[in-house]
N, CA, C and O of each residue as an XYZ file, in Angstrom:
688
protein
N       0.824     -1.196      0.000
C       0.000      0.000      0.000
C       0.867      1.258      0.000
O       0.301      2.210     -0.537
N       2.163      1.523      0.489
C       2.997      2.171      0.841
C       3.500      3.030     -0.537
O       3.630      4.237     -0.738
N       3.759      1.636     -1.532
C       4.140      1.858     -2.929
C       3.225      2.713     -3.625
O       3.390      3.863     -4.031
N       1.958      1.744     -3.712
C       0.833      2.929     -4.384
C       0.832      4.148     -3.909
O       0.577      5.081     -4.671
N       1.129      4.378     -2.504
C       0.757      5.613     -2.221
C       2.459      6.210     -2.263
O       2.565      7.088     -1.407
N       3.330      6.059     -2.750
C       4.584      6.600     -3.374
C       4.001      6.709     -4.977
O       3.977      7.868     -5.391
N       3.665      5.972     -5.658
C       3.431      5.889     -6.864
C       2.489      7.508     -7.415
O       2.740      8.394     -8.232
N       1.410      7.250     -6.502
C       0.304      8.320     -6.569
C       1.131      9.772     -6.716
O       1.073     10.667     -7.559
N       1.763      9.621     -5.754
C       2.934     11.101     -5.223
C       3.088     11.527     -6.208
O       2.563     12.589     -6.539
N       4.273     10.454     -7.404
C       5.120     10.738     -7.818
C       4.873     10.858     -9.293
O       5.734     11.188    -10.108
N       3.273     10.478     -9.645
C       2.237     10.338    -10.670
C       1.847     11.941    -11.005
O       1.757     12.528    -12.083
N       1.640     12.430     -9.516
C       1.406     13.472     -9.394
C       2.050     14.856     -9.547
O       1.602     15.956     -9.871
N       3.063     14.477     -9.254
C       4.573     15.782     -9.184
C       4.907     15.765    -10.333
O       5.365     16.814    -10.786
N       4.803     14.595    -11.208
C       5.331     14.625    -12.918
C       4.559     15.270    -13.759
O       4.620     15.095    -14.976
N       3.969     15.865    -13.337
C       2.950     16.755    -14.035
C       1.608     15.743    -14.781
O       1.464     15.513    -15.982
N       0.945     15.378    -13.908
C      -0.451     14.673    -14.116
C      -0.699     15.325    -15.314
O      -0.065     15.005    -16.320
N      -1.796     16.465    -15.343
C      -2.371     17.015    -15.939
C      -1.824     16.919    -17.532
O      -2.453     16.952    -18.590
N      -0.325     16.781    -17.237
C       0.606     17.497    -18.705
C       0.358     15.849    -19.624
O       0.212     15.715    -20.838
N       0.373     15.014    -18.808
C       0.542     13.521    -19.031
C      -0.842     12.884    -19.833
O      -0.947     12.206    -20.855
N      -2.103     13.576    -18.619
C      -3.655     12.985    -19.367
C      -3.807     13.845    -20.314
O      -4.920     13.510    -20.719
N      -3.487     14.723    -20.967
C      -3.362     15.994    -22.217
C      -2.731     15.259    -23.266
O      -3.199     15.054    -24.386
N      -1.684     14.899    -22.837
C      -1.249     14.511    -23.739
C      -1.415     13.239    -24.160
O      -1.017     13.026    -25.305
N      -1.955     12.199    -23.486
C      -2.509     11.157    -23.925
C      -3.928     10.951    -24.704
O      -4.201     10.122    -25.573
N      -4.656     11.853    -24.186
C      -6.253     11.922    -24.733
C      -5.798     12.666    -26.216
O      -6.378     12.298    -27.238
N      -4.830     13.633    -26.284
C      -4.288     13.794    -27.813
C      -4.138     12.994    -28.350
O      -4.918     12.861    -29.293
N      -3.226     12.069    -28.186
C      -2.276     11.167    -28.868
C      -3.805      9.950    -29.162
O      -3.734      9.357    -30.238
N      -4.656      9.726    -28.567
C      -5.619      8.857    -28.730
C      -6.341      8.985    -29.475
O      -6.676      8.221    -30.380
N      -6.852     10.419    -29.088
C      -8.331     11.141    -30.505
C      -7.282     11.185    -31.378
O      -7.803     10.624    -32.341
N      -5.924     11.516    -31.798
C      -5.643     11.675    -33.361
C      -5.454     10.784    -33.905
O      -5.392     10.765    -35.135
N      -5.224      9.221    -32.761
C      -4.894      8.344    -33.491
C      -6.071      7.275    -33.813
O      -5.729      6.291    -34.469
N      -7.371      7.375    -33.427
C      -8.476      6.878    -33.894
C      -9.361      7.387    -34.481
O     -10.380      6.844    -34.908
N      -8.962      8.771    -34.572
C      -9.615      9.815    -36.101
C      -8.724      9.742    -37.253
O      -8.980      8.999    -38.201
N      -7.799     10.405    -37.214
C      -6.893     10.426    -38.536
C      -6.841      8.735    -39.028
O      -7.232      8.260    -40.094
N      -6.263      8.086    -37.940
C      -6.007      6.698    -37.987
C      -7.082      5.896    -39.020
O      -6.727      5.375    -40.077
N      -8.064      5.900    -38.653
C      -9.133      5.554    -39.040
C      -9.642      5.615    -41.040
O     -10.283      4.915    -41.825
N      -8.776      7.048    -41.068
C      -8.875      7.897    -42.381
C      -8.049      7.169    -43.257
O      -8.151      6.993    -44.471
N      -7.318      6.823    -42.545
C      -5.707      6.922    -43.408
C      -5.674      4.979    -43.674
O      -6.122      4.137    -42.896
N      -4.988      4.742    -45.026
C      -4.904      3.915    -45.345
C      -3.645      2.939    -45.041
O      -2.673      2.764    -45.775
N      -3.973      2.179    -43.420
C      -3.324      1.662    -43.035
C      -3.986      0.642    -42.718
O      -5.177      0.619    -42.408
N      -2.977     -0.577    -42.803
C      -3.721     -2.093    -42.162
C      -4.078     -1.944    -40.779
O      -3.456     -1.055    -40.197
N      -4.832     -2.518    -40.174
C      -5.169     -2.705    -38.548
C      -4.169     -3.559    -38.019
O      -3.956     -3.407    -36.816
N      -3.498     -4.422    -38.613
C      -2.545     -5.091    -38.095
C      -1.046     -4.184    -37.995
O      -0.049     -4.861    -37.741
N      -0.921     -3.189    -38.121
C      -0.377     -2.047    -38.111
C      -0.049     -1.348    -36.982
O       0.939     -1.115    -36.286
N      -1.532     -1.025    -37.054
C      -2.206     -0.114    -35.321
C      -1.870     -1.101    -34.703
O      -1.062     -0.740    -33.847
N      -2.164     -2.910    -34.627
C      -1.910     -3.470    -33.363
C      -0.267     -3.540    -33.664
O       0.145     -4.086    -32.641
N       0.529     -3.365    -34.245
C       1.553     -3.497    -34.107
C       2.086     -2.257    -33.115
O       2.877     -2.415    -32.185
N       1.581     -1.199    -33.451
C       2.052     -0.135    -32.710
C       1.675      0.109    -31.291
O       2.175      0.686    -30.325
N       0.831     -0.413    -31.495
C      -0.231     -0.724    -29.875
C       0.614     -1.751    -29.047
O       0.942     -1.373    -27.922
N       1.015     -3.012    -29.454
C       1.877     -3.771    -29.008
C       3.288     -3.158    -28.973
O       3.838     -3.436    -27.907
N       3.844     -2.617    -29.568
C       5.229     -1.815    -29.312
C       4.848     -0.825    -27.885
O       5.533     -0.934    -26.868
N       3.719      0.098    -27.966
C       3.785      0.888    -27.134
C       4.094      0.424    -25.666
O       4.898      0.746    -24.791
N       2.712     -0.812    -25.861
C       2.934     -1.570    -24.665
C       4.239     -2.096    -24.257
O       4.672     -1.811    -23.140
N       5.014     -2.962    -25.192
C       6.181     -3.017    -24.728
C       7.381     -1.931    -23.811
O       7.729     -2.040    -22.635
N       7.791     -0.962    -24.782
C       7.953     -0.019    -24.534
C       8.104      0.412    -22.984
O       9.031      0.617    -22.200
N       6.331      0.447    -22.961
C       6.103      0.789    -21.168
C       6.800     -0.253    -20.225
O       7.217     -0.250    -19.066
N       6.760     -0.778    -20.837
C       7.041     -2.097    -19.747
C       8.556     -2.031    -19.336
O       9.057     -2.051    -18.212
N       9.277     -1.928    -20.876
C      10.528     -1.347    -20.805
C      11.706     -0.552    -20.046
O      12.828     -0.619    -19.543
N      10.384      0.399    -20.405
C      10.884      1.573    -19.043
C      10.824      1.822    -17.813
O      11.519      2.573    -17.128
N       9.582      0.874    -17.426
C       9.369      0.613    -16.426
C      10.137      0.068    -15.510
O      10.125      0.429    -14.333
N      10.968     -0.969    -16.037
C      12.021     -1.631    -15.540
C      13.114     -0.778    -15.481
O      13.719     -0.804    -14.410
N      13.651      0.181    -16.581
C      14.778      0.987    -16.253
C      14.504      2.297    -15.339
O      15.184      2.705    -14.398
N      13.497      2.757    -15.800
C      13.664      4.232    -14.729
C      12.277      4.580    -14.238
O      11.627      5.182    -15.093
N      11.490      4.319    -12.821
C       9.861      4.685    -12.823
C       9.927      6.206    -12.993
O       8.977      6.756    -13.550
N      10.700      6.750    -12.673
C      10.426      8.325    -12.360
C       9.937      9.476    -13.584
O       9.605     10.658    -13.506
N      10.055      8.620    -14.612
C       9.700      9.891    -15.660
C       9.095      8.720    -16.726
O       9.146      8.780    -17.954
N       8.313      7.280    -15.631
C       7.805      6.158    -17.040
C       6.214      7.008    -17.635
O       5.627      6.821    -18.701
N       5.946      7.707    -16.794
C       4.367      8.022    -17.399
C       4.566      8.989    -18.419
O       3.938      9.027    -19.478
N       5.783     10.049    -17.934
C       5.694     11.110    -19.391
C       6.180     10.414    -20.634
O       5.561     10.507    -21.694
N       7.428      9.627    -20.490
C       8.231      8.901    -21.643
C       7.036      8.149    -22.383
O       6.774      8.310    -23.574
N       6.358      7.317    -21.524
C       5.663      6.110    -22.588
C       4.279      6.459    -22.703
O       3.586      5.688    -23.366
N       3.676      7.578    -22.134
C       2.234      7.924    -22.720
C       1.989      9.346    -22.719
O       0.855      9.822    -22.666
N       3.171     10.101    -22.784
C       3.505     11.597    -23.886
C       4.275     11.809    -24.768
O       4.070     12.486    -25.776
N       5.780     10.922    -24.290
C       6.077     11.538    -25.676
C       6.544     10.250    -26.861
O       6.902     10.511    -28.010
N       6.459      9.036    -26.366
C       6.717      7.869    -27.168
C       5.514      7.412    -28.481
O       5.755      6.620    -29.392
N       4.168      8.176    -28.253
C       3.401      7.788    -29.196
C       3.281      9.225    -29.790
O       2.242      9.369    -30.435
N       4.182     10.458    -29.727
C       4.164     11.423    -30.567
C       4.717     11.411    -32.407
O       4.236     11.969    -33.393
N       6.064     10.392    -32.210
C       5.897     10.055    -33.746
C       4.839      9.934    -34.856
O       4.720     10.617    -35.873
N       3.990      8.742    -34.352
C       3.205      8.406    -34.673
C       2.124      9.195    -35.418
O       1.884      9.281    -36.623
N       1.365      9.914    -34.020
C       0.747     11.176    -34.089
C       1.151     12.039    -35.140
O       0.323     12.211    -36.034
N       2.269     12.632    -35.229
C       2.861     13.687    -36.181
C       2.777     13.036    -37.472
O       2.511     13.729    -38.454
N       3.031     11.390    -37.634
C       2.992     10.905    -38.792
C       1.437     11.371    -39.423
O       1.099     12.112    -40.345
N       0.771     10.624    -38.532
C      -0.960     10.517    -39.145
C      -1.310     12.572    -39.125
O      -1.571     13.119    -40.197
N      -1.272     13.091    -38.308
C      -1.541     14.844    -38.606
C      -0.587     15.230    -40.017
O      -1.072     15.609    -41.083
N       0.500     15.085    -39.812
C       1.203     15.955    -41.193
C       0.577     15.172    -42.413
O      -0.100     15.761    -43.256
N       0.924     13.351    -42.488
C       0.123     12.906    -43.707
C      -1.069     13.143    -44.461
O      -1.288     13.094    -45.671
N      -2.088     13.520    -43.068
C      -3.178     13.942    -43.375
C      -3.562     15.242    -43.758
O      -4.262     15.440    -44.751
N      -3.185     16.044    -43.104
C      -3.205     17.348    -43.806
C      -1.929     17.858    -44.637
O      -2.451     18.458    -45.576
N      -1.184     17.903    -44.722
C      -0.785     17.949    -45.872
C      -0.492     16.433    -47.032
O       0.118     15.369    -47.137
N      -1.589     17.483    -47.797
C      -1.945     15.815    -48.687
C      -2.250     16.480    -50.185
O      -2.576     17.639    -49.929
N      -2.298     16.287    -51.644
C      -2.725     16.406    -52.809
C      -2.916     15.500    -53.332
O      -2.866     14.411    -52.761
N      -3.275     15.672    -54.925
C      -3.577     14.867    -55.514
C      -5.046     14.291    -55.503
O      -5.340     13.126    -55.773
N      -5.981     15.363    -55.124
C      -7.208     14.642    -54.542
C      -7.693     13.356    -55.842
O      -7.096     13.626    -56.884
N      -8.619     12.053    -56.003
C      -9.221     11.344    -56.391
C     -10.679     10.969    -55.894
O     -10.985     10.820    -54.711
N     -11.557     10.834    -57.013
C     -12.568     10.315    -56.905
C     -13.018      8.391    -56.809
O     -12.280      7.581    -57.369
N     -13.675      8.151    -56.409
C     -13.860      6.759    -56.348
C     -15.430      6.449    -55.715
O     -15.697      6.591    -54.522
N     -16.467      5.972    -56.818
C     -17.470      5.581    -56.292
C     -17.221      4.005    -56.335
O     -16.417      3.397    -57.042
N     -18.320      3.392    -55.188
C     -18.092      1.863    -55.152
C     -19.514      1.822    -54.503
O     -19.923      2.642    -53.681
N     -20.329      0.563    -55.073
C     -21.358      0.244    -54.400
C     -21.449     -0.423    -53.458
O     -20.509     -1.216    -53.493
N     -22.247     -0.636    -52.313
C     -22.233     -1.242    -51.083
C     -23.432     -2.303    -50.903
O     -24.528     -2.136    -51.437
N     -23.154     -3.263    -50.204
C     -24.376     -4.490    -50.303
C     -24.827     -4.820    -49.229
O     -25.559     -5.798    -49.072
N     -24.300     -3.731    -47.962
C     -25.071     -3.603    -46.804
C     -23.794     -3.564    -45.387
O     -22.604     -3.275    -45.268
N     -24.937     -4.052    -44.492
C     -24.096     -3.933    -43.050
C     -23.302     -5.170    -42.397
O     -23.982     -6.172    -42.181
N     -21.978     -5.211    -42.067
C     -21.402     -6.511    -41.823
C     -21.217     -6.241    -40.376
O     -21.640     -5.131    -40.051
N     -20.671     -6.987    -39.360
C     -20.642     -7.200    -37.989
C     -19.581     -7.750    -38.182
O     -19.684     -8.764    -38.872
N     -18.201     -7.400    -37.726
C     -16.990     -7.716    -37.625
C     -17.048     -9.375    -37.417
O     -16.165     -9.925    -38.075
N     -17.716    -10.112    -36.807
C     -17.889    -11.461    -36.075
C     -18.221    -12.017    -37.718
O     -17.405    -12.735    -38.296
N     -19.335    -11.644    -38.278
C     -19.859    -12.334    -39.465
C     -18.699    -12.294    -40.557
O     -18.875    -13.364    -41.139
N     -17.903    -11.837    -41.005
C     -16.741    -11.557    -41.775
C     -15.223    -11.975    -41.270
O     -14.377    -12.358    -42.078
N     -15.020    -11.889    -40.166
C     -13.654    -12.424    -39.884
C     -12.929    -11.048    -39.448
O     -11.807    -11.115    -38.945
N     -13.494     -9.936    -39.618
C     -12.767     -8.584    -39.581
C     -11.962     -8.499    -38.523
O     -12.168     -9.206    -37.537
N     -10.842     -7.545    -38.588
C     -10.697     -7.002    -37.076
C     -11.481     -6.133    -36.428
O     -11.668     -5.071    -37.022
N     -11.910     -6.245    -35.558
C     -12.899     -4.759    -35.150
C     -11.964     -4.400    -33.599
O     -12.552     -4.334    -32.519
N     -10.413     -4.188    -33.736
C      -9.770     -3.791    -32.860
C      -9.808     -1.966    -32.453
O      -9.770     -1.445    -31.338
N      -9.878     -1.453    -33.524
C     -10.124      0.190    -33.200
C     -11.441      0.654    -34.107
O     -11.470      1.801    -34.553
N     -12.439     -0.198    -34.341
C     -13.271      0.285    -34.829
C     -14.427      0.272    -34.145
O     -14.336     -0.737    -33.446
N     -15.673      0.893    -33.882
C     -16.916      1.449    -33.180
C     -17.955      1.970    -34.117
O     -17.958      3.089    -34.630
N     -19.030      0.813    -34.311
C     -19.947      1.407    -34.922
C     -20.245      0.574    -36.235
O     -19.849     -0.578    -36.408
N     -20.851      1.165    -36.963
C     -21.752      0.073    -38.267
C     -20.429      0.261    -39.264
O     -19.618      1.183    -39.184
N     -20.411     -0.716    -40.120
C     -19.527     -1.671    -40.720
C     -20.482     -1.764    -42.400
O     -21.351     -2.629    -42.510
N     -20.180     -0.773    -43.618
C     -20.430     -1.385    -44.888
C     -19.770     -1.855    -45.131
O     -18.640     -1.815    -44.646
N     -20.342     -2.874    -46.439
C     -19.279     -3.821    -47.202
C     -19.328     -3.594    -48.502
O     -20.464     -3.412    -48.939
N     -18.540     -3.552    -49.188
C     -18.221     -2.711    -50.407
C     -18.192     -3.572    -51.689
O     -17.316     -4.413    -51.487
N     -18.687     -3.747    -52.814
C     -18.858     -4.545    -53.519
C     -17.568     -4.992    -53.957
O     -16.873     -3.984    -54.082
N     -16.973     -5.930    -54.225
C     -15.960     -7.042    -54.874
C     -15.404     -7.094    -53.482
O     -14.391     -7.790    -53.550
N     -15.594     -6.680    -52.237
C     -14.710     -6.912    -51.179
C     -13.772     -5.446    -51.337
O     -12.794     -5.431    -50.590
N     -13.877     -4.721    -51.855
C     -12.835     -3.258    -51.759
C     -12.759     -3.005    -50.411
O     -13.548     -3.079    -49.469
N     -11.144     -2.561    -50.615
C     -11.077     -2.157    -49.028
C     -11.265     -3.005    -47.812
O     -11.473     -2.580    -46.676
N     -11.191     -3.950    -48.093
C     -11.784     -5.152    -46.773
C     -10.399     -4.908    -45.463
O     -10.603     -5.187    -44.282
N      -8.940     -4.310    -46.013
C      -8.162     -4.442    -45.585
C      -8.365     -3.166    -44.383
O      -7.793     -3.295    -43.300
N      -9.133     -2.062    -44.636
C      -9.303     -0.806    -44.379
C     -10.402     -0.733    -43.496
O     -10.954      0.364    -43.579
N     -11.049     -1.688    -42.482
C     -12.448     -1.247    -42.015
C     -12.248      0.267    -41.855
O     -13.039      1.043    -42.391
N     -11.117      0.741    -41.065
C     -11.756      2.351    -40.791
C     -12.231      3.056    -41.199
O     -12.786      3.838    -40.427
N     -12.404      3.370    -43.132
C     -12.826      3.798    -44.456
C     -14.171      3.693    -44.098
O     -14.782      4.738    -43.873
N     -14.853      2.407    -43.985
C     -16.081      1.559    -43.790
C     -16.745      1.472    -43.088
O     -17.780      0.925    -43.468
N     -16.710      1.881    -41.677
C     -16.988      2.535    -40.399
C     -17.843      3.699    -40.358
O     -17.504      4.745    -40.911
N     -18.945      3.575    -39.728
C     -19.934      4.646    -39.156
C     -20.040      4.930    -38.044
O     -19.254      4.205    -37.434
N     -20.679      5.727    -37.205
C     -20.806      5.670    -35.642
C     -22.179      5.082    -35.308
O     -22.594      4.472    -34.323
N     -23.122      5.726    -37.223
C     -24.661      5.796    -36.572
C     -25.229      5.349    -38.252
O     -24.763      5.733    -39.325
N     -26.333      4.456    -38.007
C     -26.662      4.273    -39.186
C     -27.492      4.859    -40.351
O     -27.988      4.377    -41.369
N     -27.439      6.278    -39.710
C     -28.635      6.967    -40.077
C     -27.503      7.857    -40.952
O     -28.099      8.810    -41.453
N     -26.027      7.873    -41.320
C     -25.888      8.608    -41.624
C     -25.063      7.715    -43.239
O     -24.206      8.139    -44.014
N     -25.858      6.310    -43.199
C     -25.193      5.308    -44.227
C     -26.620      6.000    -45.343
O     -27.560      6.420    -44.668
N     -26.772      6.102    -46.574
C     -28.242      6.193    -47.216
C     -27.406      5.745    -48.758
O     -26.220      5.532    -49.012
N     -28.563      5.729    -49.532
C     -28.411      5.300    -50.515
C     -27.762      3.655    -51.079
O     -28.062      2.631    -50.464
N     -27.236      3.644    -51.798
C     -26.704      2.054    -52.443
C     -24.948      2.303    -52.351
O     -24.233      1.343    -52.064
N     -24.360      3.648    -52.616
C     -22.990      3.751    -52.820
C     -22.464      4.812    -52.220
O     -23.090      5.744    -51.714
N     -21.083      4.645    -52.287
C     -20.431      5.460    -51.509
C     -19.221      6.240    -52.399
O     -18.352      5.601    -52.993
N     -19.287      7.564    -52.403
C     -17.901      7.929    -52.967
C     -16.991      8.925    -52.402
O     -17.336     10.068    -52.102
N     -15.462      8.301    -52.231
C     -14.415      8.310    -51.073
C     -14.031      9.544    -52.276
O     -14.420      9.568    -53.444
N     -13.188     10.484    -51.606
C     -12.403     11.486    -52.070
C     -11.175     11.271    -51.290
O     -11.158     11.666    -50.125
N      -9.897     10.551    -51.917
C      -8.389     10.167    -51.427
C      -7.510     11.308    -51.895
O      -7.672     11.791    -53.016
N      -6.789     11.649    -51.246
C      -5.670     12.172    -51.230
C      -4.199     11.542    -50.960
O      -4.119     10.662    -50.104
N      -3.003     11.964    -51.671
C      -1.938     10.690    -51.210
C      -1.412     12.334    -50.093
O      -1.326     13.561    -50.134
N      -1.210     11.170    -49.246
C      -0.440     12.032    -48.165
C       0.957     12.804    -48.479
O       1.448     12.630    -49.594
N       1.815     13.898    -47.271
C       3.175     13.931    -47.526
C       4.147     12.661    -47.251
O       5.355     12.797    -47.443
N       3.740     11.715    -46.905
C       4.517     10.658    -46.507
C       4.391      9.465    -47.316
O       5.077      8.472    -47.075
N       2.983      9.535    -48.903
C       2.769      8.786    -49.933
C       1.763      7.967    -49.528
O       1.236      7.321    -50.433
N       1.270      7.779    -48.229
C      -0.010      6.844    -47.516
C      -1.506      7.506    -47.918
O      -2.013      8.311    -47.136
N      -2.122      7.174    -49.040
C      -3.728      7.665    -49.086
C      -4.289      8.073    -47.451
O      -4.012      7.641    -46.332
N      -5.189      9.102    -47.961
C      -5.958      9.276    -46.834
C      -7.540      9.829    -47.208
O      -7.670     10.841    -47.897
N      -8.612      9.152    -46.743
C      -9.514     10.060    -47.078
C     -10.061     11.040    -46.571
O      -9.808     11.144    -45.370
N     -10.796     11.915    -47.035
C     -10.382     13.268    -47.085
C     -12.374     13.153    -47.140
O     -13.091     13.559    -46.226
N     -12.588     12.880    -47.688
C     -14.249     13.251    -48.054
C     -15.108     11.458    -48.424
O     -14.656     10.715    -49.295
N     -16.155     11.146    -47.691
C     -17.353     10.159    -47.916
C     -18.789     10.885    -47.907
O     -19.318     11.518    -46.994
N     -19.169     10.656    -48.955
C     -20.751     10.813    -49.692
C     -21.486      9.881    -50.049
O     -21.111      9.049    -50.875
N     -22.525      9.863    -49.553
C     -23.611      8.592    -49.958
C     -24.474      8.851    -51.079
O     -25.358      9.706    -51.122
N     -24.164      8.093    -51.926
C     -25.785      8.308    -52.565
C     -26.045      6.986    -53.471
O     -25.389      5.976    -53.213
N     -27.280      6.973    -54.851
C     -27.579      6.003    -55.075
C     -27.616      5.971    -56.292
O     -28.193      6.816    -56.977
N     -27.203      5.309    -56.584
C     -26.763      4.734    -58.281
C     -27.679      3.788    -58.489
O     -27.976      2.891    -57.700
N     -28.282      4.046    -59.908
C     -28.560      2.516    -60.696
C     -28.031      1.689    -60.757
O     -26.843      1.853    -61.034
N     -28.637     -0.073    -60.501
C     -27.951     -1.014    -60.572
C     -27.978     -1.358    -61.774
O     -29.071     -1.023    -62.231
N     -27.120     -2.037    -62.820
C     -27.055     -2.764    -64.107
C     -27.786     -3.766    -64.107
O     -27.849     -4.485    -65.104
């Protein structure tokens, strides 16, 4: 009990505040942008599993500065990657693709590791690699038969999308 309550102290004197700031950053940019950007999910868990390591890492070498090192400034790369890629980006592209409804990560095999919310599926399987693209929060905001993505290639050459519009096309 002694420890925790050393731990708490010393949680505290490292600048708390500077620490949950900077983590709730590093989180919203990396499951918004993240989400956008055309990266595998096995990716994110790779980085997710590094982070974790990481902590653990440091943990063992130095406690006194493990909360700022491994959850302020160790997932800032990252962060800066997905913000600069994403906004600075050209080359915009168009791409309509039709959709054949709502999948449930379980019914497909998906990962649904950073994803929340309704799940289209895109005709020939497009994008299957990408749920985040494919991802809604609410289903009211899926309409029509198709969807068309507006991509941009990032400064770092990684697509990102940039713009989704619903609407409805004739079927052949």
């Amino acid at each position: 009990m002694e420890k925790f309550k050393s731990d708490c102290v010393s949680l505290i004197t490292a600048g708390f505040e500077r620490i949950i700031v900077l983590s709730v950053f590093h989180i919203l940019v990396g499951l918004n942008l993240g989400k956008l950007t055309l990266i595998p999910d096995s990716f994110l868990i790779y980085l997710t599993l590094a982070f974790l390591g990481y902590f653990f890492a440091y943990y063992k070498k130095k406690r006194k500065d493990l909360y700022w090192f491994s959850l302020g400034l160790f997932p800032l790369p990252f962060t800066l990657f997905l913000m600069l890629n994403y906004f600075i980006s050209f080359n915009p592209t168009h791409e309509t693709i039709k959709y054949t409804g709502y999948v449930t990560p379980a019914s497909t095999g998906e990962s649904d590791f950073f994803i929340i919310g309704i799940r289209i599926q895109l005709e020939n399987q497009a994008y299957v690699q990408y749920p985040g693209i494919r991802s809604f929060l609410d289903r009211t905001e899926i309409e029509g038969n198709s969807i068309t993505y507006t991509f941009k290639t990032g400064l770092f050459g990684v697509r990102v999308v940039h713009e989704r519009e619903f609407s409805s096309v004739k079927r052949k």
